[in-house]
C-alpha positions as CSV (number, residue, x, y, z in Angstrom):
1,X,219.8,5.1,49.7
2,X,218.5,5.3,53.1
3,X,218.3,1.7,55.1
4,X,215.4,0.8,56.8
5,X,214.8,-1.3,59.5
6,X,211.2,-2.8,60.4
7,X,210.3,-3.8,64.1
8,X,207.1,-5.7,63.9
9,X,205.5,-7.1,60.6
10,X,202.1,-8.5,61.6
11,X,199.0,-6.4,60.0
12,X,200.8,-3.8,59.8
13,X,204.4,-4.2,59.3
14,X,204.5,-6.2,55.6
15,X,202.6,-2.6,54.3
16,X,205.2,-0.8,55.4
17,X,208.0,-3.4,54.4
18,X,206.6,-3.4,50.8
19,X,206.0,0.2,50.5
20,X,210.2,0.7,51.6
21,X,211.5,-2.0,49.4
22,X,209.8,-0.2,46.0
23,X,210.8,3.4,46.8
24,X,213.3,4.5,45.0
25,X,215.4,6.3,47.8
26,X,215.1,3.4,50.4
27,X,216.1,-0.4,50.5
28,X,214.8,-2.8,53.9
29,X,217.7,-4.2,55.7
30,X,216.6,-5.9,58.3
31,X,213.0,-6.9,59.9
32,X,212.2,-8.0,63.5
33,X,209.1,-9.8,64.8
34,X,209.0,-11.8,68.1
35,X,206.9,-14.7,66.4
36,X,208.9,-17.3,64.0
37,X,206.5,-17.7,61.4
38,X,205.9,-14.0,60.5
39,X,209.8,-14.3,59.8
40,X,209.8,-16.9,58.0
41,X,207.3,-15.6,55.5
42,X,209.2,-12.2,55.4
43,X,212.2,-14.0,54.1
44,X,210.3,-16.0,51.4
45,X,208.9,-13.0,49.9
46,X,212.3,-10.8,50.5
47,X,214.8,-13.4,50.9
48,X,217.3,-10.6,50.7
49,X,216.5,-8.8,54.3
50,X,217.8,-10.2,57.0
51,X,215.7,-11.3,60.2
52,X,215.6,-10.9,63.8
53,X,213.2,-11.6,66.6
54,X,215.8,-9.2,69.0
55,X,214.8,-5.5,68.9
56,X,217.6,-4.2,69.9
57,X,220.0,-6.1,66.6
58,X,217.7,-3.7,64.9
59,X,218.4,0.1,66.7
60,X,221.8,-0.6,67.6
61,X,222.7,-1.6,63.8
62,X,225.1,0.7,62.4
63,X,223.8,0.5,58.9
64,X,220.4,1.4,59.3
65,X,219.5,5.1,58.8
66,X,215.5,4.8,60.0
67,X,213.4,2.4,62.0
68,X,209.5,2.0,61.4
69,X,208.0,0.6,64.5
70,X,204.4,-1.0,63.9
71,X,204.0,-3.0,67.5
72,X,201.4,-2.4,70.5
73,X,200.8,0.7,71.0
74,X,202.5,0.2,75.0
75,X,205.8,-0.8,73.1
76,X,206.1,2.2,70.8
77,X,207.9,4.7,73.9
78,X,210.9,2.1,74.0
79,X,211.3,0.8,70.6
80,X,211.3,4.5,69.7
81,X,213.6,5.9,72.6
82,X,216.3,3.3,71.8
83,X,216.3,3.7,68.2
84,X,216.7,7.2,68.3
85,X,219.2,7.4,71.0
86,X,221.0,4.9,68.7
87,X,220.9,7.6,66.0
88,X,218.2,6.4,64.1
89,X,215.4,8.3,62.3
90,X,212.0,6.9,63.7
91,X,208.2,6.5,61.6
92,X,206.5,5.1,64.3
93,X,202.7,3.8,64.3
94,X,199.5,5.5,66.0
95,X,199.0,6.1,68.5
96,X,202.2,7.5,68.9
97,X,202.8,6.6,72.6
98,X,200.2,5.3,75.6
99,X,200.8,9.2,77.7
100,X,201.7,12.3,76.8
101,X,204.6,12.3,79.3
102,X,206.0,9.4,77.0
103,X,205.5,11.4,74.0
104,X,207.1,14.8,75.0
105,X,210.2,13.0,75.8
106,X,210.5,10.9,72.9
107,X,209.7,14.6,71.1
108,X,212.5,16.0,73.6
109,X,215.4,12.8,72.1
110,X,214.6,13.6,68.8
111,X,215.3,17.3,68.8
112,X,218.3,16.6,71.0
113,X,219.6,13.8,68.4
114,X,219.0,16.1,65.3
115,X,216.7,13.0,64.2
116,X,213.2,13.0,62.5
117,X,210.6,11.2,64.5
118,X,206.9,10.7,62.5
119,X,203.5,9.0,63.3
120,X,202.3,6.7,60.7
121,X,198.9,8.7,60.7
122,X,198.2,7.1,57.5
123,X,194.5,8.7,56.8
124,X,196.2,12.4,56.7
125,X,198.2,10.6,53.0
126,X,194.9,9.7,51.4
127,X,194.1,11.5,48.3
128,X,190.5,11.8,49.7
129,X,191.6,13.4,52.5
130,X,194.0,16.0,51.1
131,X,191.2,17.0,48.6
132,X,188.7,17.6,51.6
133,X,191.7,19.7,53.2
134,X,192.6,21.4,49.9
135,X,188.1,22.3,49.8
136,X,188.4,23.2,53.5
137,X,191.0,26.3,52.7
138,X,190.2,27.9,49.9
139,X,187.1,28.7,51.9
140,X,184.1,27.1,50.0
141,X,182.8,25.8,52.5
142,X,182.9,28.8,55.2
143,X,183.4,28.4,58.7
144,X,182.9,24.4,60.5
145,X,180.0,24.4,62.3
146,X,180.2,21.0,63.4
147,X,182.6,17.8,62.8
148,X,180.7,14.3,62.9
149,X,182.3,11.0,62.9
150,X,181.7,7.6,62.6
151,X,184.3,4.5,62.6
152,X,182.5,1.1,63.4
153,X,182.7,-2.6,62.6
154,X,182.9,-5.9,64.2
155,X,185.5,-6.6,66.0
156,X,188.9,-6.3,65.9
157,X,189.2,-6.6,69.7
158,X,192.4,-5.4,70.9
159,X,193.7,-6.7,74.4
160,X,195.9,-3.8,75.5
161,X,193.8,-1.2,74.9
162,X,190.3,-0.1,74.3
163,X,188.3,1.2,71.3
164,X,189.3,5.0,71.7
165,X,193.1,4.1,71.3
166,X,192.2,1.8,68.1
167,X,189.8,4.0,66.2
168,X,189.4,7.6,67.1
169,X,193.4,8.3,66.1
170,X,192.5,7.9,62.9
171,X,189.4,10.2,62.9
172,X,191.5,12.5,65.2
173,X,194.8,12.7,63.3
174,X,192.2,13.7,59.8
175,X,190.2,16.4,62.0
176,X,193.5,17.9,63.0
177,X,195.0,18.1,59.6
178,X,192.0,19.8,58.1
179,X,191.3,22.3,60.5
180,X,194.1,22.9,62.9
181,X,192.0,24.0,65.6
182,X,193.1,24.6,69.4
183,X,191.1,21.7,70.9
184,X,190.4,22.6,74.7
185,X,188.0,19.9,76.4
186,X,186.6,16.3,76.0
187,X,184.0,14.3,77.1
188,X,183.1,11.1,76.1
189,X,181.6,7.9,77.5
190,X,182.0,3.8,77.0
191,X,181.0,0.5,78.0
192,X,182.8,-3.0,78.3
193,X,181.1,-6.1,77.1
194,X,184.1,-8.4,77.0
195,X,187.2,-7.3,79.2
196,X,185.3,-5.1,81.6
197,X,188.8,-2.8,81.7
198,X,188.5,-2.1,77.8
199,X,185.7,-0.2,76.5
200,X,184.5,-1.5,73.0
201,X,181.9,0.9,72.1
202,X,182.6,4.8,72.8
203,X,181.3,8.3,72.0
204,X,183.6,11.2,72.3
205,X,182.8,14.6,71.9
206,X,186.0,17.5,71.4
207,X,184.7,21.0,72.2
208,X,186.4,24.2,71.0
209,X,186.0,27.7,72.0
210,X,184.3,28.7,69.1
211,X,181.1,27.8,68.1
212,X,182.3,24.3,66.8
213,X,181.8,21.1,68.1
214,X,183.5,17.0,66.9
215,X,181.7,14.3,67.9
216,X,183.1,10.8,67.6
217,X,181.1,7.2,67.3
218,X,183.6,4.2,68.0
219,X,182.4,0.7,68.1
220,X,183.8,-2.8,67.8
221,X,180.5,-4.7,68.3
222,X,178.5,-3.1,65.1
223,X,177.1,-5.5,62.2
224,X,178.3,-3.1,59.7
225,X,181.7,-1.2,58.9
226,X,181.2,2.2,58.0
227,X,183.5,5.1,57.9
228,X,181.8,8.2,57.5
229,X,182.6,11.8,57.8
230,X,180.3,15.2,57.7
231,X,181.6,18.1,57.5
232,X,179.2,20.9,58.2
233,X,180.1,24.6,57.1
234,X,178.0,27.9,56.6
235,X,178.0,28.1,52.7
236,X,178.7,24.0,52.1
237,X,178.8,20.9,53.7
238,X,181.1,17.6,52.9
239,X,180.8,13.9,52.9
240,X,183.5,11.7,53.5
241,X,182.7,7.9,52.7
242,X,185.7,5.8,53.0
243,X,183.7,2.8,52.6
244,X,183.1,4.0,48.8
245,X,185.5,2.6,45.8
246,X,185.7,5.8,44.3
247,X,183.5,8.3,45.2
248,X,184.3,9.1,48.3
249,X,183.9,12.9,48.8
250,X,180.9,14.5,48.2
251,X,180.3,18.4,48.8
252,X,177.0,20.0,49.3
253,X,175.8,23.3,48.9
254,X,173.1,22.8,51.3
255,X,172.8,24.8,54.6
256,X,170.5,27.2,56.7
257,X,170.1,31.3,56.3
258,X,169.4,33.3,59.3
259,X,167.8,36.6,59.4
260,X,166.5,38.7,62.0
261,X,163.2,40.2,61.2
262,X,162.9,42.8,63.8
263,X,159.2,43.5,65.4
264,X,157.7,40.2,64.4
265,X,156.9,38.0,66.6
266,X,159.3,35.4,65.5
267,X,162.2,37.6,65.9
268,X,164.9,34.9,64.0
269,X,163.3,33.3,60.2
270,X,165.7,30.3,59.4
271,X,165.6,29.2,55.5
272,X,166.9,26.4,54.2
273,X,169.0,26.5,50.8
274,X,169.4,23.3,48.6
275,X,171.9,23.8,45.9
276,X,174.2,21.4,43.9
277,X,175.5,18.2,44.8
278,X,179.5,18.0,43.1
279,X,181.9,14.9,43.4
280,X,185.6,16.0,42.9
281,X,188.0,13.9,41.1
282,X,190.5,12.2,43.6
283,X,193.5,10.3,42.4
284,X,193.9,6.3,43.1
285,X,197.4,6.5,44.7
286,X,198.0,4.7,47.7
287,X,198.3,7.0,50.8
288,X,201.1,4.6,52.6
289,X,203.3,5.2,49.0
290,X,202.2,8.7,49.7
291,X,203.7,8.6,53.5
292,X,206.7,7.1,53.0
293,X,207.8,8.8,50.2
294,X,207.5,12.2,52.6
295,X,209.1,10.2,55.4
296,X,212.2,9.7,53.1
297,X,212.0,13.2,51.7
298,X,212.1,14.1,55.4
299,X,215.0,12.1,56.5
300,X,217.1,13.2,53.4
301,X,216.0,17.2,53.5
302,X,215.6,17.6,57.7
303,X,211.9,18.8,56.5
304,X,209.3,18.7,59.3
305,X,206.8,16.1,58.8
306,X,203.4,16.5,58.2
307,X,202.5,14.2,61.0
308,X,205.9,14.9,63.2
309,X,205.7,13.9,67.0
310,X,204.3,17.2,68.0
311,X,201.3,15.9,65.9
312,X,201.1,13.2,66.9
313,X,201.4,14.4,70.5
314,X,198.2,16.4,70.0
315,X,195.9,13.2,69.4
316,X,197.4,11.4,72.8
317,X,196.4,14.1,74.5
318,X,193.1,14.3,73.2
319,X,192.8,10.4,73.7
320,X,194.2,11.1,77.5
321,X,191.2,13.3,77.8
322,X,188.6,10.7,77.1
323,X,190.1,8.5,79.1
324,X,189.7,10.6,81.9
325,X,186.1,11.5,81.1
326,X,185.0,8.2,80.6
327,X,186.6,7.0,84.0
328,X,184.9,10.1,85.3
329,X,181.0,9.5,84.2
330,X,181.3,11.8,81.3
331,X,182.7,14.5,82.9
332,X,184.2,17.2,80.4
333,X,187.6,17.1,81.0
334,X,189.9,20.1,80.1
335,X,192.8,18.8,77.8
336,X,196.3,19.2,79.3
């Protein structure tokens, strides 16, 4: 059995504790929270893990093999850093860390320690979208044309940071698993309506070199939640509705045909094709059974993750990016 320890268990952290206590090849030893009463009702439900409100009981215990961190994002870099220089495995929320300088070295500890470190980029375990990547390479729907997104509801406001960090690694970490594109610039811009220092409505846009562009709409102060995805390609196009109970991927065979007609005076005719409309069946398992069931595969095989740090690396950077750009007026800023 491989022993986990939890550091954290607010939203968050009783997901993961349940998820660990019903797999098969892992049993929670011990759980850390700074607040009393999110102990307390830890131990009533599992009466057998022990408690803690000192992080470090946790990293430095010799018999736990893994520790999944679900804190603020500006705590992640030294939970994770002293658990893994204590030897431990390490499943660690998003976003990862708050830089990318704090990322590469946590990467850098790992490698050194022979340990696995993973992001808890729970959207790339859904069923929904694994089927969406599973569309994307057989090739049905041709070459991405575009990548739209849109993550908004009221609230939560976070007080450490803004609504970039919250959302967009979700939307991020699902566009990089699906395409696995070289992502090159960003622009995006924001406003403040509460803490003037956090923005809580955003739009980012991730450019490529190709002819492909994301574009990213993040808001805490919408009257609706909706999670939508479009997928535009040259032969089909997909809908991701997260919002939906079951249906949640749709794919289109609608699109545009261009063709030159040479010595007219409308040199380019552009048609538009209207086809089928098919849902495809997507199992009911949940993704965070999904991701720790790899993470333990990982930790007992030495298997790269799916979402390892050098993943999650990619969506700090990207995050940096917008940071800068949105600091900057909008400026498109190249991503380092």
């Amino acid at each position: 059995m491989i022993n986990i320890g939890v550091i954290g268990c607010g939203y968050w952290g009783p997901n993961l504790i349940r998820n660990f206590v019903f797999n098969e090849k892992t049993d929670v030893v011990s759980v850390c929270d700074l607040r009393k009463e999110r102990l307390d009702f830890i131990k009533r439900v599992y009466p057998f893990v022990d408690i803690t409100d000192k992080s470090e009981e946790v990293t430095s215990d010799n018999r736990i093999d893994a520790i999944a961190i679900s804190t603020p994002p500006s705590t992640h870099y030294g939970l994770a850093k002293s658990a893994l220089e204590n030897g431990k495995h390490v499943l660690i929320e998003k976003p990862m860390t708050v830089s990318s300088e704090e990322g590469e070295e946590l990467i850098e500890i790992a490698e050194k320690n022979n340990k696995i470190l993973m992001v808890d980029h729970t959207y790339v375990f859904t069923t929904a979208v694994r089927k969406i990547k599973e569309i994307y390479d057989s090739g049905e729907i041709g070459d991405v044309l575009y990548y739209d997104s849109v993550r908004i509801n009221l609230g939560l406001f976070q007080q450490d940071i803004n609504v970039i960090w919250d959302l967009a690694p979700h939307d991020l970490s699902i566009m990089n698993y699906i395409l696995q594109k070289d992502y090159k610039k960003v622009s995006a811009i924001g406003v403040s309506h509460a803490n003037p220092e956090i923005e809580n409505i955003a739009y980012m846009t991730v450019h490529f070199d190709e002819n492909l562009i994301a574009h990213f709409h993040l808001n805490w102060l919408a009257p609706v939640k909706i999670r939508l995805t479009l997928i535009g390609g040259s032969k089909k196009m997909i809908v991701y509705d997260d919002m939906e109970p079951t249906d949640k991927v749709k794919v289109y065979d609608k699109g545009i045909e261009i063709r030159n007609i040479p010595e007219e005076v409308y040199n380019i005719l552009i048609s538009y094709r209207t086809g089928d409309i098919y849902i495809p069946k997507i199992e009911n398992i949940e993704a965070l059974k999904i991701e720790t069931d790899h993470f333990a595969h990982c930790v007992e095989t030495g298997e790269k993750p799916v979402t390892d740090g050098e993943f999650g690396l990619t969506v700090v950077k990207i995050l940096e990016a917008a940071q800068r750009s949105i600091k900057n007026g909008g400026r498109i800023e190249e991503i380092k």
